[in-house]
C-alpha positions as CSV (number, residue, x, y, z in Angstrom):
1,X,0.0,0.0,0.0
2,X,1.8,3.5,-1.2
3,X,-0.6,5.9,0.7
4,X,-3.7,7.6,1.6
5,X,-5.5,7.2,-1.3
6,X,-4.7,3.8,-1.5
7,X,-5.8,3.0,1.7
8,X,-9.2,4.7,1.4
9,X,-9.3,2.7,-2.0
10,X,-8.9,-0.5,-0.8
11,X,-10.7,-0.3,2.5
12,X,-13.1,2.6,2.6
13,X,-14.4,2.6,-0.7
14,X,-16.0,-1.2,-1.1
15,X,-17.7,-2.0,-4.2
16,X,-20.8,-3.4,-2.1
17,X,-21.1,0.0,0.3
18,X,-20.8,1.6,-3.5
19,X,-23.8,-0.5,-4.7
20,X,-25.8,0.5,-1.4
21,X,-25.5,4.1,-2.0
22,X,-27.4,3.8,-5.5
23,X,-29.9,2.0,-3.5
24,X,-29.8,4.4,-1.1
25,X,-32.2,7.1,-2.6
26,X,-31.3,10.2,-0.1
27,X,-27.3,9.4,-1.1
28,X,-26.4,11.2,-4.2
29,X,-23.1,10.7,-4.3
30,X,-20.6,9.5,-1.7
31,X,-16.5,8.6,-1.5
32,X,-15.7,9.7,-4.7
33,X,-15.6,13.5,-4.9
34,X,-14.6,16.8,-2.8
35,X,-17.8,16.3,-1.2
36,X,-20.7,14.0,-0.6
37,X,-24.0,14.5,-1.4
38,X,-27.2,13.9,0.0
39,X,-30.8,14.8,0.7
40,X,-33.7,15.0,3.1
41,X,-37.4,13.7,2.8
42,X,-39.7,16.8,2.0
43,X,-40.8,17.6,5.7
44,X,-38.2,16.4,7.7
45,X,-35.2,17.8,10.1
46,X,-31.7,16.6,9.4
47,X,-30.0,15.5,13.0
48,X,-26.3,15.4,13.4
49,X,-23.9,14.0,15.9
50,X,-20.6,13.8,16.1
51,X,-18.3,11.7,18.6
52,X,-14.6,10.9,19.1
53,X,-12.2,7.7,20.3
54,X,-8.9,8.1,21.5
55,X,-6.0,5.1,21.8
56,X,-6.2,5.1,25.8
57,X,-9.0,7.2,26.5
58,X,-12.0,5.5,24.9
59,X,-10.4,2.4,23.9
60,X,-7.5,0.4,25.4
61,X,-5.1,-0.7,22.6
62,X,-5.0,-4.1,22.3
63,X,-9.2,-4.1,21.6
64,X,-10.4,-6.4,18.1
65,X,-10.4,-4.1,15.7
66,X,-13.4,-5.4,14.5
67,X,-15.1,-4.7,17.5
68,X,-13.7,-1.0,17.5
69,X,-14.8,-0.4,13.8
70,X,-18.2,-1.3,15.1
71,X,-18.2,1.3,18.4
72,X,-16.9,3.5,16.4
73,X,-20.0,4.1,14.5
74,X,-22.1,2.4,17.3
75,X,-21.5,5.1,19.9
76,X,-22.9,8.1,17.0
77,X,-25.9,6.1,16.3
78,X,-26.6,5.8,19.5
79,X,-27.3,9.7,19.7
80,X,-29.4,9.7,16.4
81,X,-32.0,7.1,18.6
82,X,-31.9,9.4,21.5
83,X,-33.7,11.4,19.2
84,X,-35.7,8.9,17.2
85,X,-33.9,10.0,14.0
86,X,-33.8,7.7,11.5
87,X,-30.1,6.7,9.5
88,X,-28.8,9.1,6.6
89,X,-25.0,8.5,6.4
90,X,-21.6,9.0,7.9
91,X,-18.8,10.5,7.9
92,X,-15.0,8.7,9.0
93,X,-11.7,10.5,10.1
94,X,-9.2,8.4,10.9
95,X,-5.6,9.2,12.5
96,X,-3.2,5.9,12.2
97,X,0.4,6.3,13.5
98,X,1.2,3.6,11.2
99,X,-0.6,1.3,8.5
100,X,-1.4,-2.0,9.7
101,X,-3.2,-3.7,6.9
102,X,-4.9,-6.5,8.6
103,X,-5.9,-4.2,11.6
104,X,-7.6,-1.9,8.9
105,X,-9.3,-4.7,7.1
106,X,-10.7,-5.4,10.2
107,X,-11.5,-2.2,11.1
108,X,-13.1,-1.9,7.8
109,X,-15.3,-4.9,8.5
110,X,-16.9,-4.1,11.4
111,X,-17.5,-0.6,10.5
112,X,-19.2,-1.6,7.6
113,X,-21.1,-4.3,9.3
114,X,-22.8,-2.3,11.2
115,X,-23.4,0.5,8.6
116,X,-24.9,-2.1,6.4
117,X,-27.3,-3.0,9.1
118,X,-28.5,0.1,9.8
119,X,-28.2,1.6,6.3
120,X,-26.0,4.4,7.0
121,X,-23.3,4.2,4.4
122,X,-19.7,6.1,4.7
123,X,-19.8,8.7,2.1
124,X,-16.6,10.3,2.8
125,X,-14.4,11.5,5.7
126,X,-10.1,11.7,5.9
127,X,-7.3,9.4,6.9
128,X,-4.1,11.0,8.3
129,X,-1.1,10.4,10.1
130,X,-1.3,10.5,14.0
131,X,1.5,10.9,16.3
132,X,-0.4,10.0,19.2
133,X,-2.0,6.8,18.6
134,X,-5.5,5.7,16.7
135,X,-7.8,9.0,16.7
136,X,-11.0,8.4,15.5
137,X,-13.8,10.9,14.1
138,X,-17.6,9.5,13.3
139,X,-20.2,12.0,12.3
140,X,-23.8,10.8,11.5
141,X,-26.5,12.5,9.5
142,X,-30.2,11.1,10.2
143,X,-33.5,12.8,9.8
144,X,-36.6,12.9,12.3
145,X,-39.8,14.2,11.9
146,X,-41.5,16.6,14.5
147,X,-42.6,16.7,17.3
148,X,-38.5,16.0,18.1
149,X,-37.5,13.8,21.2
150,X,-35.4,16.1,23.2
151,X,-34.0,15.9,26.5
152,X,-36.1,19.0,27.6
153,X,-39.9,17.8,27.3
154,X,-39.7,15.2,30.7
155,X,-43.2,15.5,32.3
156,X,-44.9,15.6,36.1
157,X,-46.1,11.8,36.4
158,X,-44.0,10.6,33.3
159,X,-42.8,7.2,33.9
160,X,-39.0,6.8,33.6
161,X,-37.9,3.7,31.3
162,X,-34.6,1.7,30.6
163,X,-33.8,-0.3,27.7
164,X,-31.8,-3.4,28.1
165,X,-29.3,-3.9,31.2
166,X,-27.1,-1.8,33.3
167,X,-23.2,-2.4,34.4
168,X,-21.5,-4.9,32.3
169,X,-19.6,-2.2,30.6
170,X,-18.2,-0.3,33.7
171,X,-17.1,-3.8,35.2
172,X,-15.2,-4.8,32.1
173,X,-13.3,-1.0,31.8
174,X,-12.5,-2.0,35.5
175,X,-10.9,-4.9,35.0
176,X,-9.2,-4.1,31.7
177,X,-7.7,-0.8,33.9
178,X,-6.8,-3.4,36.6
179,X,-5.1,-6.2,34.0
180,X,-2.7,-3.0,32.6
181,X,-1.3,-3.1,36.6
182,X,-1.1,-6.6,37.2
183,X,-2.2,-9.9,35.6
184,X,-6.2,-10.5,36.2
185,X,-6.7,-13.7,38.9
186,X,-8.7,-16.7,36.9
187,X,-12.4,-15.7,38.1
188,X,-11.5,-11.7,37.5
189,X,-10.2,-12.9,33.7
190,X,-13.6,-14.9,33.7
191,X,-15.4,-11.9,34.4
192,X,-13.7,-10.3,31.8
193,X,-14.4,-12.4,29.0
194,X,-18.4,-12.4,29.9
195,X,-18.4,-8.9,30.2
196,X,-16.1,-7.2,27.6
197,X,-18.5,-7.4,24.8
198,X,-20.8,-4.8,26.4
199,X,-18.1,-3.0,26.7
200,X,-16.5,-3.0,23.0
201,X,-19.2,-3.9,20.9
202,X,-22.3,-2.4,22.3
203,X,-25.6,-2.0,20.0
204,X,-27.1,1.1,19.7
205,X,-31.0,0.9,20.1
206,X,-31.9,3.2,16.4
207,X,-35.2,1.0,15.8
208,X,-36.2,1.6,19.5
209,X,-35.5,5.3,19.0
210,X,-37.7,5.6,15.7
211,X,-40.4,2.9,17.4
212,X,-40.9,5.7,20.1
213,X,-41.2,8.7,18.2
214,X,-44.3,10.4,19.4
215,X,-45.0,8.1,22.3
216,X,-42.2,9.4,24.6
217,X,-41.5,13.0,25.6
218,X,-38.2,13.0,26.6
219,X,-35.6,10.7,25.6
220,X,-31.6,10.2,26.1
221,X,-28.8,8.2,25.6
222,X,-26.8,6.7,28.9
223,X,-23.3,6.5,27.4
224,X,-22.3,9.0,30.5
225,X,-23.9,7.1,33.4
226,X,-27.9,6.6,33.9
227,X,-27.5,9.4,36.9
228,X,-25.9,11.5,35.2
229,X,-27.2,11.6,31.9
230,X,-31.0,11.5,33.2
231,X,-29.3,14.0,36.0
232,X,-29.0,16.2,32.1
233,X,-32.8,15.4,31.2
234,X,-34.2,16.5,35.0
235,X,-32.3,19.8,34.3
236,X,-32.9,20.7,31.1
237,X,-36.9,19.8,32.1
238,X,-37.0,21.7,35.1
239,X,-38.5,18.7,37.2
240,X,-37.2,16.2,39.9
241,X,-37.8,12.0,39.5
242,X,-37.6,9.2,42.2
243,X,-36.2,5.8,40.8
244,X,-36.2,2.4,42.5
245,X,-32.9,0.5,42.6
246,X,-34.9,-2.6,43.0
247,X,-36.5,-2.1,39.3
248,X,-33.3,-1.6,37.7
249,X,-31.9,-4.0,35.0
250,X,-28.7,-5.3,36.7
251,X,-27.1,-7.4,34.1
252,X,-27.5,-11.0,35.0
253,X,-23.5,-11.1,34.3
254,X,-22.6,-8.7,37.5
255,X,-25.3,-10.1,39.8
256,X,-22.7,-12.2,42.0
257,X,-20.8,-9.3,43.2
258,X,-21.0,-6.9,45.9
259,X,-23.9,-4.7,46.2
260,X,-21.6,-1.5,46.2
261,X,-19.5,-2.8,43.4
262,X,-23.4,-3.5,41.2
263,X,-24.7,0.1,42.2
264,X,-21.5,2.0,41.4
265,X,-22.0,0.0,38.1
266,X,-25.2,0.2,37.2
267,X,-26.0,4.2,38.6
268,X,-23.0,5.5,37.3
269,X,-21.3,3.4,34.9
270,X,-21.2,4.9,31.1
271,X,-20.3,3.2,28.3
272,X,-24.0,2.0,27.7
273,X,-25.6,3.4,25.0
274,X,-28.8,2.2,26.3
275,X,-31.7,4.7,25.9
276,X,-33.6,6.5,28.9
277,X,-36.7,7.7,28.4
278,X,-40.2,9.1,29.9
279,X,-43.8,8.9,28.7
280,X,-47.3,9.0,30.5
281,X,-48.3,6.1,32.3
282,X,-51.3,5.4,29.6
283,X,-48.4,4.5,27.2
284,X,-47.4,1.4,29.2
285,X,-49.3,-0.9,26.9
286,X,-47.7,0.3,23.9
287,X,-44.1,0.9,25.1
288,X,-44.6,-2.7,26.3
289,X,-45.7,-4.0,22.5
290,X,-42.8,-1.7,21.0
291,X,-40.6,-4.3,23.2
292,X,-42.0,-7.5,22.3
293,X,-41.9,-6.8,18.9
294,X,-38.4,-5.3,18.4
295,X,-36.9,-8.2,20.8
296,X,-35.7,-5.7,23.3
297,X,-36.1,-5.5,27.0
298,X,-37.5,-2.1,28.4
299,X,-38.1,-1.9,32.2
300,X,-39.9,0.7,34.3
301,X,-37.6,2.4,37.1
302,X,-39.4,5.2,38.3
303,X,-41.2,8.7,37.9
304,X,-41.0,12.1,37.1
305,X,-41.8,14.4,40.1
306,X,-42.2,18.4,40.1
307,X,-40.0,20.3,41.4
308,X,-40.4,21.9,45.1
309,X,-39.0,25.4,46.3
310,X,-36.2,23.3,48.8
311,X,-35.2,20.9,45.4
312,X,-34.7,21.5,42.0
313,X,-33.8,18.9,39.2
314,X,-33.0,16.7,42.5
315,X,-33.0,12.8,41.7
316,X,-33.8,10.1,44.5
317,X,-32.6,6.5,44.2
318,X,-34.4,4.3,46.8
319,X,-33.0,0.9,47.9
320,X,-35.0,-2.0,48.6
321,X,-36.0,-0.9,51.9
322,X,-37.3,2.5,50.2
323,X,-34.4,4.0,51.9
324,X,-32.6,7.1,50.0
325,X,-29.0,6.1,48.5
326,X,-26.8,8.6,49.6
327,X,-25.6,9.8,45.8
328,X,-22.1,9.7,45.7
329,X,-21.9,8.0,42.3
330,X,-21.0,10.5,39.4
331,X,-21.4,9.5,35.5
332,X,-18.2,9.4,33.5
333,X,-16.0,12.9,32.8
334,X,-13.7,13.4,30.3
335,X,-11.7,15.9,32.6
336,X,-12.7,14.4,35.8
């Protein structure tokens, strides 16, 4: 391989993702030019997110590239469901420090895998050198239809919902932080295997997002840490909420270990990209039928409250005994 161009030739630029545009009626034209081109459906709103992964900040180095090529699109996705936006195309910019062919074909594969499923094709983006390890750049383009599901419209007697389960992600970053100290011991490695998936190749929840388009009111995505990122919804709403921890959909992977270790997991560990949302209690019946049919589990965890004069955007977690947990847990922080 002789360069750039080469490299976006052979593994950015697939015949098949080529043939997918042309099927793709919104995508005009895609990597081939100065610019990509594409359009919206007549009375739609184009929705954009963009998200970066850093070698040793998002992602520890030795991860599959396969699986990283699929987070790598996974975690933008994620944000277009938060807001019940249906898939457009992407965008990739990639910062190698070297050229590693069979890590790129991998790469490659995964990306694509999960672009192919979700019928967002790569229309263009930039490869460079990095002198600082693997930098990646994925920016989505969707399109949603009003009313839009924003973080801002959580209601007085809303019921708070979580799809799938909570804290196998933040137990896996654990342990892979732990193994770059000291060798794992045999059940810690075992925990690791079981759990690292959730953590590398999660699966955003876009035909959740679209399925609850005009049934929700407010709706985000947990990548951050269920209390904080619903902590973002409660402000931006101007309202309070009381969840149970009881409710809350502990993975069934994490359930042997300490109760501290599963609530610092589940309340505050990020890396989810599950969605959290709120709707009226007389949408039960359908969120419920929006579940069984898309094969994905959505549980109930609590309620929106208003606010009082003494508490603002204040969130209660209540144990088993309906006992207040003294919130100590904080969401994830890029300059924490």
């Amino acid at each position: 391989m002789s360069g750039e161009f080469d490299l976006i030739k052979k593994y950015f630029s697939r015949v098949s993702a080529q043939q997918a545009h042309s099927r793709h009626q919104q995508v005009l034209l895609g990597v081939a030019d100065d610019c990509a081109l594409f359009t919206c459906t007549t009375g739609k709103t184009i929705a954009t997110s963009k998200d970066l992964l850093l070698e040793g900040r998002h992602f520890f180095s030795d991860v599959d590239p396969y699986r990283l090529g699929h987070k790598s699109l996974a975690v933008n996705l994620s944000d277009l469901a938060a807001m019940g936006a249906k898939p457009i195309a992407c965008l990739l910019g990639l910062g190698l420090p070297r050229l590693d062919e069979a890590w790129l074909s991998a790469f490659a594969d995964g990306f694509y895998h999960l672009s192919e499923q979700f019928a967002c094709p790569l229309i263009g983006g930039d490869t460079t050198r990095s002198d600082k390890g693997i930098i990646i750049s994925v920016t989505v383009f969707g399109e949603v239809s009003p009313p839009y599901l924003m973080r801002s419209q959580a209601k007085e007697g809303d019921v708070i919902w979580v799809s799938g389960e909570l804290g196998a992600a933040h137990i896996a970053l654990q342990l892979l932080s732990k193994a770059v100290e000291a060798p794992l011991a045999y059940d810690e490695q075992q925990l690791l295997n079981s759990t690292r998936g959730a953590l590398e190749q999660p699966m955003p929840r876009v035909l959740l997002g679209q399925a609850l388009n005009g049934i929700t009111h407010a709706m985000i995505d947990i990548s951050d840490g269920l209390i904080q990122d619903l902590g973002h919804m409660l402000q931006q709403s101007q309202v309070s909420a009381c969840i149970y921890e009881k409710q809350l959909p502990v993975s069934p992977l994490i359930k042997s270990l300490p109760l501290a270790v599963i609530r610092e997991a589940v309340l505050s560990g990020g890396d989810v990209y599950e969605l959290c949302f709120t709707a009226p209690a007389s949408k039960t019946d359908n969120i419920q039928q929006i579940a069984k049919q898309l094969a994905i589990p959505i549980t109930a965890i609590g309620t929106i409250l208003p606010n009082t004069s003494n508490d603002k955007n204040k969130l209660i977690v209540l144990d088993e005994n309906n006992s207040e947990i003294n919130m100590q847990y904080k969401g994830f922080d890029h300059f924490a």
